[in-house]
C-alpha positions in Angstrom: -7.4 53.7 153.0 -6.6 51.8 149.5 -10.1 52.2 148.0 -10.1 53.6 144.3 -11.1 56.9 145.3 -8.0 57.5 148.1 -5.5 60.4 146.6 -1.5 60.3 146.6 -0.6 62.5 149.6 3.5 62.7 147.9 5.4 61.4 145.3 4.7 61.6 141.6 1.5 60.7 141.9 0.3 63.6 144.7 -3.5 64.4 144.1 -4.4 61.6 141.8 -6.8 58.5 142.7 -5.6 55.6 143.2 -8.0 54.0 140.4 -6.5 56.3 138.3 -2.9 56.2 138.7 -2.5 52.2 139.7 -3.7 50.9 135.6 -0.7 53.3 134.5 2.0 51.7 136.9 5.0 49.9 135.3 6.2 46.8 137.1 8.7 48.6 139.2 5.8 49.4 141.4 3.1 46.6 140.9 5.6 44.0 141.2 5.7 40.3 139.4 3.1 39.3 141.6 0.1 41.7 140.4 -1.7 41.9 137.6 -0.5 44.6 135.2 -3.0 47.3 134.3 -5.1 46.1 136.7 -7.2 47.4 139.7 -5.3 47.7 142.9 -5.5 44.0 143.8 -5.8 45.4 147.7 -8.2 47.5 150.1 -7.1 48.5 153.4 -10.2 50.0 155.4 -11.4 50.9 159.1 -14.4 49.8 160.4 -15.8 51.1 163.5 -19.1 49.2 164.8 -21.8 50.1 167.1 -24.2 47.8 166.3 -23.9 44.6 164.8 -23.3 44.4 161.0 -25.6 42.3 159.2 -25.2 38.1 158.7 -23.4 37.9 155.1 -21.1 35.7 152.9 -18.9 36.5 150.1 -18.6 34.7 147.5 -15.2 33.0 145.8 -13.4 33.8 142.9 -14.8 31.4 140.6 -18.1 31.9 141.3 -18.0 35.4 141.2 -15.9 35.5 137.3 -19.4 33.7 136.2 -22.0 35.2 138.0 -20.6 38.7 138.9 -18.4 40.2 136.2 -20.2 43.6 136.0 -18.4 43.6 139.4 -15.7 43.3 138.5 -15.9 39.3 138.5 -13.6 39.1 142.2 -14.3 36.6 145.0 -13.6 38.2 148.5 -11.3 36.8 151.3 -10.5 38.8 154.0 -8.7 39.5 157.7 -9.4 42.0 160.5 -7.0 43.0 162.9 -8.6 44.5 166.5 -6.8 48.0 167.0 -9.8 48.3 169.7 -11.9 45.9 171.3 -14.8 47.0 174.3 -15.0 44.5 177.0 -17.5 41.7 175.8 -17.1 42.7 172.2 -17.0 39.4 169.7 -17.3 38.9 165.8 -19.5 35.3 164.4 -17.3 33.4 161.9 -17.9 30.1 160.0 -20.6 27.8 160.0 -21.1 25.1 163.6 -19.9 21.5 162.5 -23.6 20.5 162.7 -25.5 23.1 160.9 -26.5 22.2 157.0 -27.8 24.1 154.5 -31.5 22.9 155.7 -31.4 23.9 159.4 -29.6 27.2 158.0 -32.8 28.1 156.2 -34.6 27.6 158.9 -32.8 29.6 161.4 -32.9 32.2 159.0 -37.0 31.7 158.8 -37.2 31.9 162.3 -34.7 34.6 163.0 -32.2 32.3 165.1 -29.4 32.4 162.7 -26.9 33.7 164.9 -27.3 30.4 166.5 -25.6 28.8 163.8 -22.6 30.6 163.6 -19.7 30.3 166.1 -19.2 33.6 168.7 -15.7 34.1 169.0 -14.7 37.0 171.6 -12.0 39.9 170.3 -9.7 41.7 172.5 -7.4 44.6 171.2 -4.6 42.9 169.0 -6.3 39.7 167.5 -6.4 39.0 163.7 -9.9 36.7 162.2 -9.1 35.2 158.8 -12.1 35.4 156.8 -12.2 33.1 153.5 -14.4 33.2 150.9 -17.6 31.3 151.4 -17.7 31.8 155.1 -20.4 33.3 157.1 -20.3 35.9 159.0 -20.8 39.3 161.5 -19.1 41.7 163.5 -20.9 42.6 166.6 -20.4 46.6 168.2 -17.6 47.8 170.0 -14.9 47.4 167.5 -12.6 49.2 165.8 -11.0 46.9 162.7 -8.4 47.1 160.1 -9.7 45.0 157.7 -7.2 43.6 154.7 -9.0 42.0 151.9 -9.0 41.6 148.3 -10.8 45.0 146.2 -14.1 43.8 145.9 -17.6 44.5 147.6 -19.2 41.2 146.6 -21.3 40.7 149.8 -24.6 38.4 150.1 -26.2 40.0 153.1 -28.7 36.8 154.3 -30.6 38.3 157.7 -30.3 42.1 158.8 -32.1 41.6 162.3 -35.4 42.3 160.2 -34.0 46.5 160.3 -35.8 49.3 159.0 -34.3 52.6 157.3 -36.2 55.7 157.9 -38.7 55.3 155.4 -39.3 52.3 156.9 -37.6 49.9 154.5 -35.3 46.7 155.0 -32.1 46.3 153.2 -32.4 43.7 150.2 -31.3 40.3 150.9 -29.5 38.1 148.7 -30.4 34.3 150.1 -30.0 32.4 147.0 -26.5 33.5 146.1 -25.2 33.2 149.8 -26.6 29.4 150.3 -25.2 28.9 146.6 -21.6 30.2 148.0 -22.0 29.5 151.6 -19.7 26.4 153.0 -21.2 23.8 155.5 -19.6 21.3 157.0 -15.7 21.8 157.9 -14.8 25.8 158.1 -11.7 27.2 157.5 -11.8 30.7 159.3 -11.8 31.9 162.7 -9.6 33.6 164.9 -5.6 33.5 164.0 -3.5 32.2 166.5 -0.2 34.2 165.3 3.5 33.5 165.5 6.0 35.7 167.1 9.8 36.3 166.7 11.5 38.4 168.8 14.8 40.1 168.6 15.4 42.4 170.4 13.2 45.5 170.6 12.1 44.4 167.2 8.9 41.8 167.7 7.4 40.4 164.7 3.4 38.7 164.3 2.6 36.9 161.4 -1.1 36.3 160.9 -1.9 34.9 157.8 -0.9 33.9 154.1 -3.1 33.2 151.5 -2.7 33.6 147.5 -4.2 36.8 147.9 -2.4 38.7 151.0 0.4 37.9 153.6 -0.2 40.0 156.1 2.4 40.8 159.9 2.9 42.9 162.1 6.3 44.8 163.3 6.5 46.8 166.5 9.9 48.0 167.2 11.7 51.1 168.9 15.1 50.3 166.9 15.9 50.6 162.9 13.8 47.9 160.9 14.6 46.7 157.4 13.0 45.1 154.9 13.3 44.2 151.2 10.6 44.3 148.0 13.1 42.7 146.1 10.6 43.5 142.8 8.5 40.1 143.7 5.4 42.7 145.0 4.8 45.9 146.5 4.4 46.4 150.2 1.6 48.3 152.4 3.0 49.3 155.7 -0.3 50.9 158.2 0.8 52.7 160.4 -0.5 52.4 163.9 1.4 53.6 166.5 4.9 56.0 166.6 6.5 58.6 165.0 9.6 58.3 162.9 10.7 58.2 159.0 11.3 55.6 156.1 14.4 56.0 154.2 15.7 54.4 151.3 18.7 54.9 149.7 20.1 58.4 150.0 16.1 59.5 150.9 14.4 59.7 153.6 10.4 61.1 154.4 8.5 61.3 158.0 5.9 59.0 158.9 2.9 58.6 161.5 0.4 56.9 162.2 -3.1 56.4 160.5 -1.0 56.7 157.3 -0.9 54.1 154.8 2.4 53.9 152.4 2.8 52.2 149.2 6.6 50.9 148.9 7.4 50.2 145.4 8.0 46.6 144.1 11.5 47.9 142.7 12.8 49.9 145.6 14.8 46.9 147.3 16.0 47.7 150.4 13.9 50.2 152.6 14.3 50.9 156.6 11.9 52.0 159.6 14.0 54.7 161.5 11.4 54.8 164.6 11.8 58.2 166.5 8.9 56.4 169.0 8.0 53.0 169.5 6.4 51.9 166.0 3.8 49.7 165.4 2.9 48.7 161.4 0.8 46.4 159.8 2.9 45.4 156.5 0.5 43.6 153.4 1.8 42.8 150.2 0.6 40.1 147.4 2.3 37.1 147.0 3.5 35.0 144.0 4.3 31.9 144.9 3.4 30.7 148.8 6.4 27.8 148.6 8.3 31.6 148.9 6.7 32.8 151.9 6.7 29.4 153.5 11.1 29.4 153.0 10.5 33.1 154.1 9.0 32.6 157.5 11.5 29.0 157.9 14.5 31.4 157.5 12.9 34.0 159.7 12.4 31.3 162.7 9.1 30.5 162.4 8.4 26.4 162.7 7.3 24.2 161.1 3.8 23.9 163.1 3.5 27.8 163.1 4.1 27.6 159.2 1.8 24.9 158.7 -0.9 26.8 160.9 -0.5 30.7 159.3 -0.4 29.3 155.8 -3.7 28.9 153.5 -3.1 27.3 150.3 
């Protein structure tokens, strides 16, 4: 959805990749908080499953500007959102209290490691915040939005011993994973959210991290928001019909489409026609912001303390 190969549908850019058009962006789109001349800091994706994914880790940003700068020298943290869930459908995320770095090994020797990481069920509409460092897996019956930073540093470290057609495994990395992997107190897991309602107008917040803040709005009346130049926003749009306007402008939107809202537009609006339902990510500078954000918003002190991940 915001990989570097995804095209402009409209605006100045129509027809060009995003890889190609984002280096070339003033500040009135990036915004303070991204990097100028950068790579798109973001990528938006769906993941449908049918099987489980293989056990993996991704590593931080530290490690990875040493040991992976051909890559592009990014960590990965990362959140999925359930749009759909199948009855006894679950993702594994973060380590079990008890397991160390030893009895990991050997559960991957033995093909138990599953057993070391904590099942956590999914129904449609939960959120899993996914740091950097944790491991993990998404079982099959799932349809995810996953919002993480733009890299695809993974350390796959058991693939349920699979075979391609020609009868080949996948390549495993286990050195780099247990270098990256944490033990001992995890950090990820499933997001209990925070709600304010007003209205029709019912806003989640999942998560904030120095690399996304991520809500949600759902709403049948006029929604507005503000850019304010600190960052650009990502609205996703899941459900409804209706148009964005700014200004003396206005355009149509529907869901699956993903919309870019420039860092210097200011004030924007959500005109639903239908109920809407939108997934908004942006990039935030300084998370003391976000925190007096969500305060003025209604969100408590607890909630902030929880959504928050300094």
């Amino acid at each position: 959805m915001t990989g570097p190969d995804c095209v402009f549908a409209n605006g100045p850019s129509a027809g060009r990749k995003l890889s190609e058009v984002w280096p070339e962006m003033p500040v009135d789109w990036s915004g303070r908080t991204s990097e100028p001349g950068g790579d798109f800091p973001l990528l938006v994706k769906f993941i449908f499953t049918e099987e489980k994914l293989s056990v993996q880790v991704h590593p931080g940003d530290e490690y990875a500007a040493v040991h992976e700068r051909a890559a592009g020298g990014r960590g990965k943290t990362e959140m999925w959102y359930a749009l759909e869930a199948r009855p006894g459908a679950e993702v594994m995320v973060g380590l079990k209290p008890t397991v160390t770095r030893e009895a990991f090994e050997r559960a991957l020797a033995d093909g138990t490691a599953e057993n070391c990481i904590e099942h956590i069920p999914v129904r449609t509409g939960d959120a899993i915040f996914v740091p950097a460092g944790t491991a993990h897996t998404i079982g099959p019956g799932l349809t995810l939005c996953e919002i993480q930073q733009q890299s695809d540093l993974t350390y796959r470290v058991y693939d349920y011993n699979r075979l391609d057609a020609r009868g080949r495994s996948r390549p495993l990395h286990i050195e780099k994973a247990l270098t990256v992997m944490r033990f001992g107190k995890q950090f990820g897991g499933k997001i209990q959210p925070a709600q304010i309602a007003r209205g029709s107008i019912k806003k989640t917040y999942f998560a904030a991290c120095r690399y996304f803040v991520t809500d949600r709005w759902e709403s049948s009346e006029r929604v507005s928001a503000n850019t304010s130049g600190e960052h650009f926003d990502i609205l996703i749009f899941l459900e409804g019909r209706g148009c964005i306007s700014w200004g003396s402008e206005r355009a149509a939107y529907e869901p699956p489409q993903v919309w870019i809202i420039p860092a210097a537009l200011g004030s924007y609006h959500l005109e639903p026609q239908s109920r809407t339902t939108v997934m908004r990510t942006f990039v935030p500078g300084d998370l003391r912001k976000v925190t007096q954000t969500l305060a003025e918003e209604g969100v408590g002190e607890a909630d902030r303390s929880r959504l928050i991940h300094a």
